[in-house]
BASE-387938 format. One line per field, with one value per residue (C-alpha): residue number from 1; residue in three letters; y, x, z. Coordinates in steps of 0.5 Angstrom, whole numbers, plus 500, padded with zeros to 3 digits. Layout:
BEGIN
num = (NUM | ...) $
residuo = (ALA | ...) $
v = (Y | ...) $
u = (X | ...) $
w = (Z | ...) $
//
This chain:
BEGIN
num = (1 | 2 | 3 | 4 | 5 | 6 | 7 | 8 | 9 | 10 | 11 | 12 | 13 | 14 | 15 | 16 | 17 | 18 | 19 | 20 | 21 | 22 | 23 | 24 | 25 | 26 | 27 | 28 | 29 | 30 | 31 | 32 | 33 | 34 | 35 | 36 | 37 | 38 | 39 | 40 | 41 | 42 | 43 | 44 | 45 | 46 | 47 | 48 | 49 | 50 | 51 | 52 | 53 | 54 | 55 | 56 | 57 | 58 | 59 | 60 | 61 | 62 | 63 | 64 | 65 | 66 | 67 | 68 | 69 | 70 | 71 | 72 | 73 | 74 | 75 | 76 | 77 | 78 | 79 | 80 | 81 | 82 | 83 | 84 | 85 | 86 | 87 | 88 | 89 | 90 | 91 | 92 | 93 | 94 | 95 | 96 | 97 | 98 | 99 | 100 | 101 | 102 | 103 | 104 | 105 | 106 | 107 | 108 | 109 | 110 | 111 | 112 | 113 | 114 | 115 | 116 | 117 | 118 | 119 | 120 | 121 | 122 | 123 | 124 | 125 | 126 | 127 | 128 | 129 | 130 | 131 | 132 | 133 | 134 | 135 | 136 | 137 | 138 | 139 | 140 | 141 | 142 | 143 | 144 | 145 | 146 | 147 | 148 | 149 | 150 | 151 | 152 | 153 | 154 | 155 | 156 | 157 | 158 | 159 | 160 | 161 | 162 | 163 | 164 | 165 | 166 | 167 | 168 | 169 | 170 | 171 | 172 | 173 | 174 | 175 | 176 | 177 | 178 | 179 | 180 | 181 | 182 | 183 | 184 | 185 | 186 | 187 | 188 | 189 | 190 | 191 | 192 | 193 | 194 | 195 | 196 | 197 | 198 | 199 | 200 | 201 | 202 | 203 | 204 | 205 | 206 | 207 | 208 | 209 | 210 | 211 | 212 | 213 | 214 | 215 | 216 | 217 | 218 | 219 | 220 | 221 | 222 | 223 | 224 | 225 | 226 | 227 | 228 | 229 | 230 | 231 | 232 | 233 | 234 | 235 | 236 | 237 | 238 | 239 | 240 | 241 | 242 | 243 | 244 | 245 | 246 | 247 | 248 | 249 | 250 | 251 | 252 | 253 | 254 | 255 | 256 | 257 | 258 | 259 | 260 | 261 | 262 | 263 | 264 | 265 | 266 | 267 | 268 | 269 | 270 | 271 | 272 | 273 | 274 | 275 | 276 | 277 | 278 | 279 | 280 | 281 | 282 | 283 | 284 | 285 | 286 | 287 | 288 | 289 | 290 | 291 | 292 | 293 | 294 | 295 | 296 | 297 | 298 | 299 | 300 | 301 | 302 | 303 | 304 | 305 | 306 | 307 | 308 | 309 | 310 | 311 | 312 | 313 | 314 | 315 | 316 | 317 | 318 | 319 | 320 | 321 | 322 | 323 | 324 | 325 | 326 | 327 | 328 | 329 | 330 | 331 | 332 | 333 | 334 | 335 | 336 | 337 | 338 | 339 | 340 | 341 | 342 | 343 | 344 | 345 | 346 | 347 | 348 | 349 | 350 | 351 | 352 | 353 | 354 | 355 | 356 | 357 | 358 | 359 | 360 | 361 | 362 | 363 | 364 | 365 | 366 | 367 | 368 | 369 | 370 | 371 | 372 | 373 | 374 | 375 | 376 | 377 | 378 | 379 | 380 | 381 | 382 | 383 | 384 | 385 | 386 | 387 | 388 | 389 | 390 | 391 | 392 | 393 | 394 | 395 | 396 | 397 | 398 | 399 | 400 | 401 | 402 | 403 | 404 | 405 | 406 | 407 | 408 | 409 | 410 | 411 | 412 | 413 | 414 | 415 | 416 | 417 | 418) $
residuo = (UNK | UNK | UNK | UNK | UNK | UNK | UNK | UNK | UNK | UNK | UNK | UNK | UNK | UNK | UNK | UNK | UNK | UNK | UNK | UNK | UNK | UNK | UNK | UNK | UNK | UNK | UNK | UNK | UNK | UNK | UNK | UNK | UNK | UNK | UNK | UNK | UNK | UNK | UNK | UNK | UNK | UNK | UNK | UNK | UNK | UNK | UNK | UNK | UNK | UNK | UNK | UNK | UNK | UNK | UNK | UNK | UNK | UNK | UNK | UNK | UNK | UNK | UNK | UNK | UNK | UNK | UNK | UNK | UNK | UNK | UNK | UNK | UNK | UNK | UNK | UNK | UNK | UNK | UNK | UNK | UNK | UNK | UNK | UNK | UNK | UNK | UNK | UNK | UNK | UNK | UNK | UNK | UNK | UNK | UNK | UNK | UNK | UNK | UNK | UNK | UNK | UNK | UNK | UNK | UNK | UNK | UNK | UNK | UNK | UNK | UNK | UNK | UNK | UNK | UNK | UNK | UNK | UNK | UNK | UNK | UNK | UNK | UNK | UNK | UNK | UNK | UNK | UNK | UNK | UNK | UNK | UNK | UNK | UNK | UNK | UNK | UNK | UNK | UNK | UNK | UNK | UNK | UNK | UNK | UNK | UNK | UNK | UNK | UNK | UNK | UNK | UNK | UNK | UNK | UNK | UNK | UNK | UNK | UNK | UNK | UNK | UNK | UNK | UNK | UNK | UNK | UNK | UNK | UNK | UNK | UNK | UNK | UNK | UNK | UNK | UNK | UNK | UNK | UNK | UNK | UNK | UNK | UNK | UNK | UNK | UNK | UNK | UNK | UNK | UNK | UNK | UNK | UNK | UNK | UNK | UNK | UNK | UNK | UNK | UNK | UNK | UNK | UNK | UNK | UNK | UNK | UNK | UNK | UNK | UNK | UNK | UNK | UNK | UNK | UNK | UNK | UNK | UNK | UNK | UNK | UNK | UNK | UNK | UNK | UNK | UNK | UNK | UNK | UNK | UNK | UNK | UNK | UNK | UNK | UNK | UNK | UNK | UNK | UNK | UNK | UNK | UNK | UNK | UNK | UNK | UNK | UNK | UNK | UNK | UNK | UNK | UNK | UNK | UNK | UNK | UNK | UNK | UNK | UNK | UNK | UNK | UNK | UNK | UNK | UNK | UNK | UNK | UNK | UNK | UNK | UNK | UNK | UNK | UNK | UNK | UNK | UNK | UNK | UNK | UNK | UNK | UNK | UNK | UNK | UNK | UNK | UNK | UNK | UNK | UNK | UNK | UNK | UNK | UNK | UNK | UNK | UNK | UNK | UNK | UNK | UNK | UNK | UNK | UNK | UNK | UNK | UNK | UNK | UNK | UNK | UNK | UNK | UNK | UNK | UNK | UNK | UNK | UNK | UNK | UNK | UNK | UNK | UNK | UNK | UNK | UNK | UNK | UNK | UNK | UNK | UNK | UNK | UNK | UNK | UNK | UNK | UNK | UNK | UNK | UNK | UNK | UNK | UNK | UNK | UNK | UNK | UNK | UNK | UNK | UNK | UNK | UNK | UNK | UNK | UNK | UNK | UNK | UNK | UNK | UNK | UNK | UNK | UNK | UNK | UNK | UNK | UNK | UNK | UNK | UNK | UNK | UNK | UNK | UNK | UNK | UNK | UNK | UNK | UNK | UNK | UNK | UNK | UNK | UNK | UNK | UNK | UNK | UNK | UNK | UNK | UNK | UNK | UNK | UNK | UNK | UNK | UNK | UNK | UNK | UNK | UNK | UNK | UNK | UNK | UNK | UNK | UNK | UNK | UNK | UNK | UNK | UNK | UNK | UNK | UNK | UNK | UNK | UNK) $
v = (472 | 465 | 465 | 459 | 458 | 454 | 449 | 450 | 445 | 444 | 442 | 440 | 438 | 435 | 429 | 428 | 433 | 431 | 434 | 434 | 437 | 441 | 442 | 447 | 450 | 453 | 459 | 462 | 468 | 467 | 458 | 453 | 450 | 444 | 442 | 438 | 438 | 440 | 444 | 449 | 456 | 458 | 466 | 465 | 470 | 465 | 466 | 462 | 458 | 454 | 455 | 456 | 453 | 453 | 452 | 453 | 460 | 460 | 460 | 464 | 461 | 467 | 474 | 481 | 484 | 491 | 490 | 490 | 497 | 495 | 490 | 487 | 491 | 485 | 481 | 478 | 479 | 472 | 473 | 477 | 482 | 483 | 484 | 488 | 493 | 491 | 491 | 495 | 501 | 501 | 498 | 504 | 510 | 508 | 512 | 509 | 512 | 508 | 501 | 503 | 504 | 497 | 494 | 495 | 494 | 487 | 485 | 487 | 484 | 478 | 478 | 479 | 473 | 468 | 468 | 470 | 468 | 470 | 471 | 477 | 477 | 484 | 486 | 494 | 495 | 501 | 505 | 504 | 507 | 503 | 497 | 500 | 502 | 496 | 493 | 498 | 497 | 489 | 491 | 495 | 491 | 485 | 479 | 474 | 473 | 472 | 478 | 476 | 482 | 482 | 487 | 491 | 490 | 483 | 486 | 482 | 490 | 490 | 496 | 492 | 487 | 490 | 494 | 485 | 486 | 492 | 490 | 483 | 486 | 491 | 491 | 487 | 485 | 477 | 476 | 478 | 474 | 476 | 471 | 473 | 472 | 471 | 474 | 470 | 466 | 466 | 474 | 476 | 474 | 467 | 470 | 475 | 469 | 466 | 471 | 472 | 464 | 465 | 471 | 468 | 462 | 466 | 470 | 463 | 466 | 462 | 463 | 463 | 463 | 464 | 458 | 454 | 450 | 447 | 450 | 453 | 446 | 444 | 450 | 451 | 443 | 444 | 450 | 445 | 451 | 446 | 444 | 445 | 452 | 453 | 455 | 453 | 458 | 455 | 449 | 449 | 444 | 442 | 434 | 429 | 429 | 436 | 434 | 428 | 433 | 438 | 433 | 429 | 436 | 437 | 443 | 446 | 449 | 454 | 453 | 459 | 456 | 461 | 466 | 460 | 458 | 464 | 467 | 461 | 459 | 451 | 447 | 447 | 442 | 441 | 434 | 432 | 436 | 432 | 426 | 427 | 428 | 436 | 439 | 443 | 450 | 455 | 463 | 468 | 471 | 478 | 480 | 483 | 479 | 474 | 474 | 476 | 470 | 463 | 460 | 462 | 459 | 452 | 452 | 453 | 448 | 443 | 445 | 444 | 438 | 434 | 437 | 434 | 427 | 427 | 425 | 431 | 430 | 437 | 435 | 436 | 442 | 444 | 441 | 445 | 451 | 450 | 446 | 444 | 451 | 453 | 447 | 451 | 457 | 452 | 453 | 448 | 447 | 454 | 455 | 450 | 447 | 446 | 442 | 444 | 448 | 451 | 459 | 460 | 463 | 461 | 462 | 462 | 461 | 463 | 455 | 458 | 463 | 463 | 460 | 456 | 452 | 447 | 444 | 436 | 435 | 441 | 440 | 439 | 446 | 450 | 448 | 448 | 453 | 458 | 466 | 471 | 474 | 467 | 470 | 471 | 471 | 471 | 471 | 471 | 469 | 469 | 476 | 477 | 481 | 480 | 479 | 479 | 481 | 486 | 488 | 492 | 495 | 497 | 504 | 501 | 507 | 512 | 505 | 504 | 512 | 511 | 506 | 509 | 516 | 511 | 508 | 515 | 518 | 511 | 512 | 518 | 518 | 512 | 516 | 522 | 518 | 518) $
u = (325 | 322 | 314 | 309 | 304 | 300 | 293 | 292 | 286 | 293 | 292 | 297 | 298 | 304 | 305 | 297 | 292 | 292 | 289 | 292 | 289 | 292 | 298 | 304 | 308 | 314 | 317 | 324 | 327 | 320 | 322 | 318 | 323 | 318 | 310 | 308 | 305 | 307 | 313 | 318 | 316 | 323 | 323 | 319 | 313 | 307 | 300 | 294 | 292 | 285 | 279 | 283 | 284 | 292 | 294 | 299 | 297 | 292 | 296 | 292 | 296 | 293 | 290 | 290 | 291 | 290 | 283 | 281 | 280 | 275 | 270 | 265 | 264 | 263 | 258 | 254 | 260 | 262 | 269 | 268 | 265 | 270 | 276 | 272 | 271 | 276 | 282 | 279 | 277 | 278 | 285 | 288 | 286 | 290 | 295 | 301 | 297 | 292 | 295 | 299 | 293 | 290 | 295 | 296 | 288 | 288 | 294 | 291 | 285 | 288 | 292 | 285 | 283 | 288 | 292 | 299 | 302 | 299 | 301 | 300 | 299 | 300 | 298 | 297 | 304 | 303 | 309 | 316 | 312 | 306 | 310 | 314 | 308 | 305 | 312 | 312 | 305 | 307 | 313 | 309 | 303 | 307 | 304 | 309 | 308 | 310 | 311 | 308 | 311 | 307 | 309 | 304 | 301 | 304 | 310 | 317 | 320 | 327 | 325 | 320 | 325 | 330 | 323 | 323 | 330 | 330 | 323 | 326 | 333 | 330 | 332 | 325 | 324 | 325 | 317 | 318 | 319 | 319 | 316 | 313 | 307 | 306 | 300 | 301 | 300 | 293 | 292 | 298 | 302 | 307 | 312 | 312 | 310 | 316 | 321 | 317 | 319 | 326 | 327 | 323 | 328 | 335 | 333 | 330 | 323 | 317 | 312 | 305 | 300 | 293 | 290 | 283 | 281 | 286 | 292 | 296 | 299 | 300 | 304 | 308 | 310 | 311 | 316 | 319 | 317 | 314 | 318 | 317 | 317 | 310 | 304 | 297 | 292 | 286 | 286 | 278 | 277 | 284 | 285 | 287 | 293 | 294 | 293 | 298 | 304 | 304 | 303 | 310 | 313 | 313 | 308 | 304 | 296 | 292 | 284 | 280 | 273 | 269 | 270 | 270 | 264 | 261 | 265 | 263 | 270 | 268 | 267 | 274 | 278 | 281 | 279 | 282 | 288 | 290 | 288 | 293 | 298 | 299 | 300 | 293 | 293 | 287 | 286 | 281 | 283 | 279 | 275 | 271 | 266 | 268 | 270 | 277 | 278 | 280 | 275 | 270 | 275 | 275 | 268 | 267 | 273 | 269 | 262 | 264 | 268 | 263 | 258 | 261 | 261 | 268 | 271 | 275 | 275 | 276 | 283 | 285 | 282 | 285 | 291 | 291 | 289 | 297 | 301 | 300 | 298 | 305 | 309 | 305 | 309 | 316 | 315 | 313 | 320 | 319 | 311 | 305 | 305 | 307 | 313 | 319 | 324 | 318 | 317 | 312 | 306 | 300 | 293 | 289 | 281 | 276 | 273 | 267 | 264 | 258 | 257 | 263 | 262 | 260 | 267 | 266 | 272 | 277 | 278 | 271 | 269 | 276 | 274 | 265 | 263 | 270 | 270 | 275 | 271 | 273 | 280 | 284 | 291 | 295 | 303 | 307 | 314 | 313 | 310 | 304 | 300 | 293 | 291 | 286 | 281 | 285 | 291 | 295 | 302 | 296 | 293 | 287 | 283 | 288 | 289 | 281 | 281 | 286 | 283 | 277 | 279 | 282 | 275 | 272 | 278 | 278 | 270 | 270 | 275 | 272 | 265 | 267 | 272 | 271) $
w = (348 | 350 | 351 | 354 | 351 | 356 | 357 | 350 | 346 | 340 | 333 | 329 | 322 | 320 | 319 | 320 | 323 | 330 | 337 | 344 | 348 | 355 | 351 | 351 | 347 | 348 | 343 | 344 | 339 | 334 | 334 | 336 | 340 | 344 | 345 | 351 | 357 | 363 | 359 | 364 | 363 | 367 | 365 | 359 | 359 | 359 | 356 | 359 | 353 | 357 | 353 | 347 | 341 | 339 | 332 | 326 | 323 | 316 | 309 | 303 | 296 | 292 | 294 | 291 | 296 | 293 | 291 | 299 | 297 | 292 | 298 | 294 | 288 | 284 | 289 | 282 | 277 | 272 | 271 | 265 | 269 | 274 | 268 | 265 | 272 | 276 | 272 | 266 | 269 | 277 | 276 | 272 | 277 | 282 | 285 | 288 | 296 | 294 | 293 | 299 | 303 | 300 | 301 | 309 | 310 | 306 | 311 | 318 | 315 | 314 | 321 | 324 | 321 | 323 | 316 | 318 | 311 | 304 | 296 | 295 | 287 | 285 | 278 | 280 | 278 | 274 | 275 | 280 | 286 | 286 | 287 | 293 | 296 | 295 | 298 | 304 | 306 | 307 | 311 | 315 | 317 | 320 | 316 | 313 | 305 | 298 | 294 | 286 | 282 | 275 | 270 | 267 | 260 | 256 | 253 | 254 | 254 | 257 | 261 | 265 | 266 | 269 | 274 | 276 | 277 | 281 | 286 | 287 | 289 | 294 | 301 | 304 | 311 | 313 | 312 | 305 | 299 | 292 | 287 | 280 | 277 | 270 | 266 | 260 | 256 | 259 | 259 | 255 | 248 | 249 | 248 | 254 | 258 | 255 | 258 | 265 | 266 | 264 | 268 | 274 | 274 | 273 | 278 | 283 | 284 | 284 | 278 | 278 | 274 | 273 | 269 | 267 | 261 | 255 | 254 | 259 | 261 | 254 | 252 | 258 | 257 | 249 | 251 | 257 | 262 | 267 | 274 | 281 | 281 | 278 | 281 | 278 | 280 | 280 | 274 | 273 | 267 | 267 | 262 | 266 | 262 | 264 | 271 | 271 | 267 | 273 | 278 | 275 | 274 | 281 | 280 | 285 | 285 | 289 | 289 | 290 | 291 | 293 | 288 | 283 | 284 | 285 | 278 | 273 | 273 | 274 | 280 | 284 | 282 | 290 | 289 | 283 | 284 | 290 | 287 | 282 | 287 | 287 | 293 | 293 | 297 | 299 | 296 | 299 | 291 | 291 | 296 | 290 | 290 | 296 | 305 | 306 | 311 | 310 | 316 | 309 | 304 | 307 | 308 | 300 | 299 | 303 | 301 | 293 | 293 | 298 | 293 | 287 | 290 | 293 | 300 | 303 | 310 | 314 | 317 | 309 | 309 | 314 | 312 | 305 | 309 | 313 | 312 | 305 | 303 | 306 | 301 | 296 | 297 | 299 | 306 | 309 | 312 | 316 | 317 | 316 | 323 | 329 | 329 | 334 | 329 | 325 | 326 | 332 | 326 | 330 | 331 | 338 | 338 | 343 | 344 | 349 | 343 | 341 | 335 | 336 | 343 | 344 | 341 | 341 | 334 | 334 | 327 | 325 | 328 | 325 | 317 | 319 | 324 | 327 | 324 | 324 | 330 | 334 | 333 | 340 | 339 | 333 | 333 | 327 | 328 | 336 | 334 | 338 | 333 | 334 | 343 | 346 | 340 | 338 | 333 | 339 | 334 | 329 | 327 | 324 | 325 | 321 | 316 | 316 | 314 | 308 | 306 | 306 | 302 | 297 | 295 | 296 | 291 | 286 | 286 | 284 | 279 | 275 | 275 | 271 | 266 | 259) $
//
């Protein structure tokens, strides 16, 4: 199937951010195979893409997707409040519908929004059926994403292992990627964080791990655990030291700035990460307390790092928000930007909106003024899943209702517990 995205304001990010205006950009079986002006659409089903704004899809480096049925439960929480609530008591109550339900609502969400690729950090993994539900609801929405399998509890027991094994085996559709994020040794004993790394590497998954402060990267360098196959979530308060030893292992980071700042985490540590060399990815986290679109993700990021005094352009954020978040997730080769041979992920906004035109800099309005509801066109690997403001292979009304009695049902489940 070959599509011609035509007369398009393209915003490309690879090798640097730049603008071409009245731009085509031809797709053939999902790839882009060309971009230029006054491409030959032969048979190619063309999308008139005059007065809007055309570029790569939205990467979010970490979410819980299973908390979108937990909206803003924990708008004023600090980071203890919300372990406490939201992992401590809400978490428990779900049933496997309920992370199914989540799951779906979380990535149509998403895909509304722009981003086509996300890591779901999935820590709801109470039983084999709320991981194959969580699985499933993935698969079913369309989205391209990174799977991160973590074992319930902190425990190194074989049988935990052996439900990695099984989930990471799963037949899983070409969008999805198994991954395994880690509880410890931040949330859990060392010892189980030594098998997880173990058990990530004999596999060939990508590790993840929520880390801030002393400690993390000291012990995983103790241990000789430290590579390019490590993600750092967060890293607020991370010693130079720490910062240089992920950066000359080849690790990656995934800054959340919005819930961070929000949950006293500490200032994000975009600006230092990158100055260290590490490739730097966004993530929404939870929307708990936080928006569920990238366009505000990027505004924290700016906003946070100008406010401490750095230099961060809004190409770097935008550049961290595709190309670079997708490197995060070792992707760059597939996603990211709009190089010919690259999966056709893109994202199309409405230029002549309210709130968003007039556009004098593209790049400056996508990071400082551009919303979910400038969100035209959305396609994930030549997919058209979102046209036209609309979501058009989506029950979003039978979704919205799963959702909805999910919330309703953990509610209520909470309220007359012990």
């Amino acid at each position: 199937m070959r599509m011609l995205i035509a007369n398009g304001t393209v915003v490309d990010t690879d090798p640097e951010v730049r603008v071409l205006p009245d731009t085509d950009v031809l797709v053939e079986d999902g790839v882009i195979v060309a971009v230029g002006t006054g491409l030959d659409a032969g048979d190619a089903e063309v999308l008139d893409a005059s007065g809007l704004i055309v570029l790569p899809g939205l990467v979010d480096t970490h979410r819980h997707l299973w908390q979108s049925v937990l909206r803003s439960v924990a708008a004023d929480s600090t980071l203890g409040d919300y372990l406490d609530l939201v992992l401590g008591r809400l978490g428990p109550a779900f049933l496997a519908e309920d992370v199914h339900a989540a799951n779906l609502w979380g990535a149509l969400e998403a895909l509304d929004s722009g981003t086509t690729t996300v890591y779901d950090w999935s820590h709801i993994q109470l039983t084999p059926d709320h991981t194959d539900a969580a699985l499933d609801a993935l698969a079913a929405s369309g989205i391209r994403c990174v799977f991160g399998y973590c074992r319930p509890g902190a425990e190194s027991d074989p049988r935990q292992q052996a439900e990695v094994r099984r989930a990471a085996a799963r037949s899983l559709p070409s969008l999805v990627t198994p991954a395994l994020a880690a509880l410890g040794p931040v949330f859990g004993p060392e010892e189980a964080a030594g098998a997880d790394w173990r058990l990530a590497r004999e596999l060939g998954l990508q590790v993840s791990v929520h880390a801030t402060g002393v400690g993390t990267v000291e012990w995983l360098h103790r241990e000789g655990l430290l590579g390019p196959d490590v993600m750092f979530v967060h890293g607020n308060g991370f010693t130079d030291e720490a910062m240089r030893r992920v950066a000359d292992s080849g690790g990656v980071a995934s800054v959340a700035p919005a819930i961070e700042s929000q949950m006293g985490h500490g200032l994000p540590e975009t600006g230092r990460f990158r100055g260290f060399g590490v490739t730097t990815g966004l993530g929404v986290d939870t929307v708990t307390a936080a928006p569920s679109d990238m366009f505000a993700v990027m505004r924290a990021a700016f906003a946070a790092e100008r406010g401490r005094g750095g230099s961060l352009t809004a190409a770097e954020v935008l550049r961290m928000a595709t190309v670079e978040g997708a490197a995060v997730l070792g992707m760059d080769d597939r996603i990211g930007s709009l190089r010919p041979g690259k999966q056709a992920d893109l994202v199309m906004l409405r230029a002549g909106d309210l709130g968003l035109a007039p556009v004098h800099d593209p790049v400056g309005a996508v990071v400082t003024a551009a919303g979910p509801a400038n969100v035209d066109t959305v396609l994930v690997a030549g997919r058209v899943v979102k046209r036209d403001g609309r979501l058009p292979h989506a029950d979003t009304r039978g979704a919205l209702d799963l959702v909805s009695r999910s919330a309703a049902r953990i509610a209520r489940a909470v309220a007359v517990a012990p």
